[in-house]
N, C-alpha and C positions, 0 to 999 in steps of 0.2 A: 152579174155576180159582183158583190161587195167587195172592194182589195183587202186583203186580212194583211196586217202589214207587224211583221216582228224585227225587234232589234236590240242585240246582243251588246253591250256594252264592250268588254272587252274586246272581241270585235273589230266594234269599230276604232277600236283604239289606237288599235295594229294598223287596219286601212288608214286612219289618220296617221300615219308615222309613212305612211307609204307613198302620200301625198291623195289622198281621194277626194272626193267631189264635196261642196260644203254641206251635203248632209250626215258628214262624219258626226256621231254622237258626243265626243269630246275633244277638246285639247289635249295632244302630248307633252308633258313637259320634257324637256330637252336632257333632263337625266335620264330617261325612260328610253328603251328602244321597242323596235317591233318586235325581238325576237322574247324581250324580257318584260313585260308589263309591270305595275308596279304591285308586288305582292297582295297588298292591303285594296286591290280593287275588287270589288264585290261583281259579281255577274247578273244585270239587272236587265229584265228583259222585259220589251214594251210589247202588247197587239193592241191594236187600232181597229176596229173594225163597226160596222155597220154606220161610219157617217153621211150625213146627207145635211144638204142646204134647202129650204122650202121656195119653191120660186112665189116672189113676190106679184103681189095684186099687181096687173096694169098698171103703168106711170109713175110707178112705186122703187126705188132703189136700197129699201131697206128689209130685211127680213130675219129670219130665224134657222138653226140649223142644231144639229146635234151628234152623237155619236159614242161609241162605247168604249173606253180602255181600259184595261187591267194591266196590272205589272207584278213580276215575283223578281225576288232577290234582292228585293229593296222599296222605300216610299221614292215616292215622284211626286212632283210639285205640276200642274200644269199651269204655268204664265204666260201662254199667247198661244196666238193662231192668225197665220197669214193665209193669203191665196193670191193668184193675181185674178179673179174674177172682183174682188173687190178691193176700193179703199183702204176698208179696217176692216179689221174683225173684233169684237168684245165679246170677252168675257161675263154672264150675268145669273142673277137669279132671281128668282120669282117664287113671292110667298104673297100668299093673303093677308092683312090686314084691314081690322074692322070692313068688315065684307068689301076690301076693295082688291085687287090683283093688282101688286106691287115689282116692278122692274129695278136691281137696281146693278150697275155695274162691280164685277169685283177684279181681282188681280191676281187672284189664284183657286183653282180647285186641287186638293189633294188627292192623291191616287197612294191605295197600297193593296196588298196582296188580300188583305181579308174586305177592305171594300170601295171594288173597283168603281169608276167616275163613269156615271150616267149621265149626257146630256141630250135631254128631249123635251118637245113641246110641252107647254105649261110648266116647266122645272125650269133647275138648273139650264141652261143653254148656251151656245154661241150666238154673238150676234152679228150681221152681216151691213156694213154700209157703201154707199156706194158703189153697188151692184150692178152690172152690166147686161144685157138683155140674156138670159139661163133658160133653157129648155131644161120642161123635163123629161127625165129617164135620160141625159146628160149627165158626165159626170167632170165633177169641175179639181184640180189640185188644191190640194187642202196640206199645209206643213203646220206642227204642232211644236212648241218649244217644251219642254220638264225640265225642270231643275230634279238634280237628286240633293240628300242631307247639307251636301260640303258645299253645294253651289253651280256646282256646274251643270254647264246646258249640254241638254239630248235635244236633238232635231228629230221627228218621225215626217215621214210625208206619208200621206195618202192620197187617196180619192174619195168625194162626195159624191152622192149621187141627187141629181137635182128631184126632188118630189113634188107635187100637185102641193096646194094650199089644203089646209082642212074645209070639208066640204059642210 
């Protein structure tokens, strides 16, 4: 089963104030306490779910991956994606031009409540470089960066699940 991964803004506000783990969603600033957030902060919540990495051809350490999120209570920006099974990860997308199928890297996909970020095979995607030998039906850590409006970074982790190549 796919990790469904949700995350509270607020939240992790308080756990950031408390000292927690750096997948705290934001910065406190130092006027703010745990017990008092800053009024003006919106409640913005992330699910992650259904990603997967495709394990690559034989000899191959580059590949494709994808995965679903929605968010209410706010837009989110998504600008990265790490793992330690690889190098890098990029961000991309893929459109046809003059019947060609066209790759090109970008820096961000938007997510908002009315239409959340689908990335999968022949679309929008993740990309995977330097990849390290993945089984599949494995599943590999997968951390996602968002910006909200003002700038600031939300961290989500999940899990990937390694899938077959299209047949």
């Amino acid at each position: 089963m796919r990790l469904l991964t949700s995350l509270v803004l607020p939240a992790a506000l308080l756990l950031g104030a408390c000292g927690a783990s750096e997948t705290t969603a934001a910065p406190v600033a130092e006027t703010e306490t745990a017990a008092e957030p800053a009024a003006e902060e919106a409640a913005i919540a992330v699910e992650v779910r259904d990603a997967f990495i495709v394990q690559p051809p034989e000899g191959r350490d580059v590949t494709g991956g994808g995965l679903y999120a929605s968010v209410s209570g706010g837009a989110l920006t998504l600008i990265g994606a790490t793992t330690p099974a690889a190098s890098n990860v990029e961000l991309h997308t893929m459109s046809m031009e003059n019947d060609m199928m066209q790759m090109r890297k970008v820096e961000s996909f938007p997510v908002t409540a009315e239409t959340p970020l689908v990335l999968e095979r022949g679309g929008n995607h993740l990309m995977f470089f330097g990849l390290g030998p993945i089984e599949v039906g494995s599943q590999v850590d997968l951390s996602l960066t968002f910006t909200d409006e003002s700038g600031t970074e939300i961290k989500v982790d999940t899990k990937a699940e390694v899938v077959p190549p299209a047949g």
